[in-house]
BAKE-978947 format. One record per residue (C-alpha): residue number from 1; x negated, y, z negated; residue in three letters. Coordinates in steps of 0.5 Angstrom, whole numbers, plus 500, padded with zeros to 3 digits. Layout:
BEGIN
     k     x     y     z     r
   NUM     X     Y     Z   Ala
...
This chain:
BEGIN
     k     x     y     z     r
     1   532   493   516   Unk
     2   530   496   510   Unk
     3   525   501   508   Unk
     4   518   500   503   Unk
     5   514   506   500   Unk
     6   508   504   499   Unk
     7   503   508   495   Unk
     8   496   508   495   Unk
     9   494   511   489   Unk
    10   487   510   484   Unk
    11   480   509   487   Unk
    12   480   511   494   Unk
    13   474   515   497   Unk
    14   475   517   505   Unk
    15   477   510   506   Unk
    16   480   507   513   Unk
    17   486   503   510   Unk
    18   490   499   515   Unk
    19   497   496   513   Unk
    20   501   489   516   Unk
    21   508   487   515   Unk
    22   508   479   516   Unk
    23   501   479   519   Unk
    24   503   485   524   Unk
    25   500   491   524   Unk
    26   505   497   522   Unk
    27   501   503   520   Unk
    28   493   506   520   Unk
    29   491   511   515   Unk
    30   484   514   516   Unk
    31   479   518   512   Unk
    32   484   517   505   Unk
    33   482   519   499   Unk
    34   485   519   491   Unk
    35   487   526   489   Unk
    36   485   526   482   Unk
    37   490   531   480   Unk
    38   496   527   482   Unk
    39   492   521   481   Unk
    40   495   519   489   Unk
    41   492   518   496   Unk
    42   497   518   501   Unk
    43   505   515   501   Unk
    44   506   511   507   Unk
    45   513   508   510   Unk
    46   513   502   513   Unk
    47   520   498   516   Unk
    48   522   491   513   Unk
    49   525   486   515   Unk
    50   532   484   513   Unk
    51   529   478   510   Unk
    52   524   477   505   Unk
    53   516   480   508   Unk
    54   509   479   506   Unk
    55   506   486   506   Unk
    56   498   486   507   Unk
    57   494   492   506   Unk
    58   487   492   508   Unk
    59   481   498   507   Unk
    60   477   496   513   Unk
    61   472   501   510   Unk
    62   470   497   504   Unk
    63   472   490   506   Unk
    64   477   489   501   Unk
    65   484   487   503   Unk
    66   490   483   499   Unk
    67   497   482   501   Unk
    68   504   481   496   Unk
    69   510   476   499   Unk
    70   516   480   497   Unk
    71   523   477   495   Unk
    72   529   481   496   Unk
    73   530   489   497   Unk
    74   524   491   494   Unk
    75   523   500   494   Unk
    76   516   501   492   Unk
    77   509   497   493   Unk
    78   504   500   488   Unk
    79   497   500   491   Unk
    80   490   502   488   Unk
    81   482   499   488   Unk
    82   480   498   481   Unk
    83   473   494   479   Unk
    84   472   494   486   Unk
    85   478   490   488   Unk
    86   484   491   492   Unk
    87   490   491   486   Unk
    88   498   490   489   Unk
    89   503   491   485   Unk
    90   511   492   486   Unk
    91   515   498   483   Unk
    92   522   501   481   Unk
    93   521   506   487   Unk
    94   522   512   482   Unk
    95   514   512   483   Unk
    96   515   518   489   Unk
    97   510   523   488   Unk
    98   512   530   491   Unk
């Protein structure tokens, strides 16, 4: 098993947010909001298989969802709403927040 830090970052506003590995339920974030100062809402940990994963993040508050399928040993997923739509991406893992 590996660990991914996932990030939710820009455009959240009291939102319910819901996240899956392999399309099972791996951790539930109530009530996140973006901190405008550090430009984040919340980090969360999430345990991945040995083999390759597709992580869906759903923000059950706004009815948005997306999912990336990740190869190899992937740190970091990036996540923030922009022009009302869900946006994944995967980082470096230097993107931890204090």
């Amino acid at each position: 098993m590996q660990e991914l830090l996932i990030i939710l970052q820009d455009g959240f506003d009291s939102d319910d947010v819901e996240v899956t590995v392999n399309h099972k339920e791996a951790h539930h974030e109530r009530d996140v909001s973006t901190r405008e100062m550090l430009g984040m809402a919340a980090e969360i940990s999430v345990e991945l298989p040995a083999k390759g994963s597709t992580v869906g993040v759903e923000v059950t508050s706004r009815k948005l969802s997306a999912s990336k399928k990740l190869h190899g040993k992937a740190k970091c997923l990036l996540v923030s709403i922009e022009d009302g739509e869900l946006v994944l991406r995967e980082g470096t893992g230097r993107e931890a927040f204090l």
